[in-house]
Backbone as CSV, one residue per row, in Angstrom:
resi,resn,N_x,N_y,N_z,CA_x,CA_y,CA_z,C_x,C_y,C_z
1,UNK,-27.871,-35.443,21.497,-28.372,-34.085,21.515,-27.226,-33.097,21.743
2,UNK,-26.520,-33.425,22.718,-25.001,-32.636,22.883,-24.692,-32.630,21.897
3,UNK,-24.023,-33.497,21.417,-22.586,-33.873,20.341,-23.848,-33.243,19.185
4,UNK,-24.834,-33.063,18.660,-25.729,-32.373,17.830,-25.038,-30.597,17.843
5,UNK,-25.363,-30.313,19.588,-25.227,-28.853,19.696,-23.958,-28.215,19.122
6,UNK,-22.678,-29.716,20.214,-21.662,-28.996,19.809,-21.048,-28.516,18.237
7,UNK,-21.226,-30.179,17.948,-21.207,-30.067,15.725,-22.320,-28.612,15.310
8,UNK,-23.109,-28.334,15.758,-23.262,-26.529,15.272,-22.903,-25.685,15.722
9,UNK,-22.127,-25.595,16.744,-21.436,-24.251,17.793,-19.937,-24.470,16.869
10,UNK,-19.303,-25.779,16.554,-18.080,-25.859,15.859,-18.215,-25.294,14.302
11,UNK,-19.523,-25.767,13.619,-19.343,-25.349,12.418,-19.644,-23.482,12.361
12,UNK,-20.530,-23.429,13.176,-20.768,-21.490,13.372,-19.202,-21.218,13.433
13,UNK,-18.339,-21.260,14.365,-17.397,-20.592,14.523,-16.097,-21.034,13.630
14,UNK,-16.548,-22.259,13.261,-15.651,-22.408,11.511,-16.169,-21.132,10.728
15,UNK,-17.468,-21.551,10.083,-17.607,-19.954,9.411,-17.341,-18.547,9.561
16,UNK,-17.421,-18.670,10.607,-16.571,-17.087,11.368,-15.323,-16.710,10.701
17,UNK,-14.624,-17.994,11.487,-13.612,-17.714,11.432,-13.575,-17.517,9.651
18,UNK,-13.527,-18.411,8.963,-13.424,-17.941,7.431,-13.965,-16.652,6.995
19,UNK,-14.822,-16.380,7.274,-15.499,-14.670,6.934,-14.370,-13.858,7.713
20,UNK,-14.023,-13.977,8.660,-12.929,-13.319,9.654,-11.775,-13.351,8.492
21,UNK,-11.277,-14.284,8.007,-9.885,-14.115,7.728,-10.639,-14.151,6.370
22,UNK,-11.423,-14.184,5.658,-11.426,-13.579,3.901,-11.844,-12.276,4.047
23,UNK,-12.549,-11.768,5.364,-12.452,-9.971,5.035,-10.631,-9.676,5.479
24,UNK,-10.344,-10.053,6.105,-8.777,-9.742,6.697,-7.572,-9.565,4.954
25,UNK,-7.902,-10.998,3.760,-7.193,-11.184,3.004,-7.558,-10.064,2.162
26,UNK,-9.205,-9.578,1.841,-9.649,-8.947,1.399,-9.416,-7.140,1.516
27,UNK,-9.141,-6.961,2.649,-8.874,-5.590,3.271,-7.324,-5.239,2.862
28,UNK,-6.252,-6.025,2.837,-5.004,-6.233,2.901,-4.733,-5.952,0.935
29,UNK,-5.642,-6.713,0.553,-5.429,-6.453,-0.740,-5.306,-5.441,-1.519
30,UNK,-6.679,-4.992,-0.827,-7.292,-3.554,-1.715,-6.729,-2.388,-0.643
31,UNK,-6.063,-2.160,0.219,-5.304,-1.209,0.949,-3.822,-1.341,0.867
32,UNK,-3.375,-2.543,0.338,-2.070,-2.942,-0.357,-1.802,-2.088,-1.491
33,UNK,-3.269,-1.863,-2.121,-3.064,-1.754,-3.609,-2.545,-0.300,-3.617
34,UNK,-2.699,0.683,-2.185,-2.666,2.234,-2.269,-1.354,2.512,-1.891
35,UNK,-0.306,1.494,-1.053,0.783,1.805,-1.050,2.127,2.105,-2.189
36,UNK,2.809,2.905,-1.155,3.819,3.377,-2.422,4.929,2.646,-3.149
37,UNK,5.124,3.116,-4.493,6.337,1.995,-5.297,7.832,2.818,-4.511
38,UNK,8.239,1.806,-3.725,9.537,2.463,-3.090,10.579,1.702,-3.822
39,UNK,10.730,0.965,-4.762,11.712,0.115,-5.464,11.270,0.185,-6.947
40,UNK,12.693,0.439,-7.363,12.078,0.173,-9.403,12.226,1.247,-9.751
41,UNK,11.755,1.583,-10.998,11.925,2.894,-11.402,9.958,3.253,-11.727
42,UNK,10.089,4.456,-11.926,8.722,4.712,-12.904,8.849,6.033,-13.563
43,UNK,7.740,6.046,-14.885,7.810,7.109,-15.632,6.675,8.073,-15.243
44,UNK,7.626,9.344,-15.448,6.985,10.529,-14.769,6.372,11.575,-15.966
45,UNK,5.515,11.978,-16.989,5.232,12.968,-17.547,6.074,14.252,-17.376
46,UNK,6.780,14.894,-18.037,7.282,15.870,-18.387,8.297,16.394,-17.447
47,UNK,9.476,15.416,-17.135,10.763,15.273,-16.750,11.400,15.247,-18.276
48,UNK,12.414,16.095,-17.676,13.476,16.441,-19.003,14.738,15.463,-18.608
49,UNK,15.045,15.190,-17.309,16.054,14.163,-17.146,15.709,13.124,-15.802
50,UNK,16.418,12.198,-15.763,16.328,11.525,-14.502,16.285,12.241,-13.440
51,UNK,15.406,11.769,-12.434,15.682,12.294,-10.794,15.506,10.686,-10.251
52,UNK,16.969,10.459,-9.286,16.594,9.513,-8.199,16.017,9.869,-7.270
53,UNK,15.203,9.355,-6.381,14.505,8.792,-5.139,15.112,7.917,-4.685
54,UNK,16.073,8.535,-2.977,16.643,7.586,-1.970,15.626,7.620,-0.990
55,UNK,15.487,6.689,-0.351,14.736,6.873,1.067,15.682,6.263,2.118
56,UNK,15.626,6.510,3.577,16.612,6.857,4.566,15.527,5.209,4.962
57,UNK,15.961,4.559,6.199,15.788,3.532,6.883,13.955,4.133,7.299
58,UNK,13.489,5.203,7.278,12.494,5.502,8.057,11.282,5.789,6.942
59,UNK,11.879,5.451,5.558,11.101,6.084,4.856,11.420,7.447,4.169
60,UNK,11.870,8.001,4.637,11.893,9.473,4.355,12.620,9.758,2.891
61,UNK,12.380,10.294,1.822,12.761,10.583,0.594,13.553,11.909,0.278
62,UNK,14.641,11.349,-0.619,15.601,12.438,-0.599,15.844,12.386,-2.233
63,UNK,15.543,13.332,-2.613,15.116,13.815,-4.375,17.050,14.936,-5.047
64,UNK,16.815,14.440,-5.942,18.239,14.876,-6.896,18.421,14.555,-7.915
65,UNK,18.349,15.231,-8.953,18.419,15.904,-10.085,18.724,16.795,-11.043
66,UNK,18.630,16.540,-12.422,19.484,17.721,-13.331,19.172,18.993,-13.065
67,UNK,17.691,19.235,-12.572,17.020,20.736,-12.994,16.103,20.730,-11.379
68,UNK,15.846,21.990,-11.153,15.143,22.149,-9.918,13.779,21.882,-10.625
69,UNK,13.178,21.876,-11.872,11.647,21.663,-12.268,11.803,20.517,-12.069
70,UNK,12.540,19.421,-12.677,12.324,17.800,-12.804,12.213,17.594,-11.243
71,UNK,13.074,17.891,-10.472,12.828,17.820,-8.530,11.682,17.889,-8.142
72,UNK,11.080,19.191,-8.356,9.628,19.522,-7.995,9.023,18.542,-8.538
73,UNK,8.652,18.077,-9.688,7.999,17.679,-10.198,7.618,16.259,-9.400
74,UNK,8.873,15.689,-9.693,8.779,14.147,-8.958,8.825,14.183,-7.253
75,UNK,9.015,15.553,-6.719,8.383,15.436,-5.396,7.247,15.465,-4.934
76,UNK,6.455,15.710,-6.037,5.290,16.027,-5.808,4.882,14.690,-6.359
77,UNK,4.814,14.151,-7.329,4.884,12.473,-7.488,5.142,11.638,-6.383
78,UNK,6.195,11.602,-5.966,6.346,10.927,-4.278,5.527,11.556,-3.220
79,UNK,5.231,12.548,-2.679,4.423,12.931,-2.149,2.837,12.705,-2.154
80,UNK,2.556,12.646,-3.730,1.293,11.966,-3.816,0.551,10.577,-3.594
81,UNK,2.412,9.786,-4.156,2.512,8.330,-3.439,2.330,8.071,-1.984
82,UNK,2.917,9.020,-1.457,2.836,8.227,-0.345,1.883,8.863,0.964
83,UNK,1.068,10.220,0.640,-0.373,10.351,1.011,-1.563,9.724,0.285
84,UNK,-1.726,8.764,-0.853,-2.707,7.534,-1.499,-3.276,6.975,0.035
85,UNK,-2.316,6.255,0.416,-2.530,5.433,1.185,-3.472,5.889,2.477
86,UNK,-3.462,7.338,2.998,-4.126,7.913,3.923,-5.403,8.250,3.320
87,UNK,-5.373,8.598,1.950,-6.484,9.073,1.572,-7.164,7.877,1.334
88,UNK,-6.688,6.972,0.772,-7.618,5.326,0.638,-8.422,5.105,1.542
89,UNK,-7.080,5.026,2.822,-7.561,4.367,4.362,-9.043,5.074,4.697
């Protein structure tokens, strides 16, 4: 009758635990998906020349470029990147 109880108190908290860690893999995924591309390049709509994106050890982004429009432009691109993630959350 014990060894009955315990084999269902073990398998309950097996299942737990799996629902526990597939919402955990699950949450990680789809809140993964809102973070920003900080490596690589990407294409920006209506840039006339390159602008790099450095970021400092903290994150912080430092924009430079041919033209002060292409700057704006892709700061506001990074900026949008990297408030996604708040607005997701």
């Amino acid at each position: 009758m014990i060894r009955r109880l315990l084999r269902g108190i073990l398998l309950v908290l097996g299942l737990l635990l799996m629902l526990v860690g597939t919402g955990a893999v699950y949450a990680r995924y789809h809140l993964g998906a809102s973070l920003p591309q900080v490596d690589g390049t990407a294409s920006i709509n209506g840039l006339t020349a390159d602008v790099a994106v450095a970021r400092d050890g903290l994150g912080v982004p430092t924009l430079s470029g041919r033209t002060r429009e292409d700057v704006a432009r892709a700061l506001g691109f990074v900026h949008a990147q990297d408030r996604f993630f708040q607005m997701d959350l």
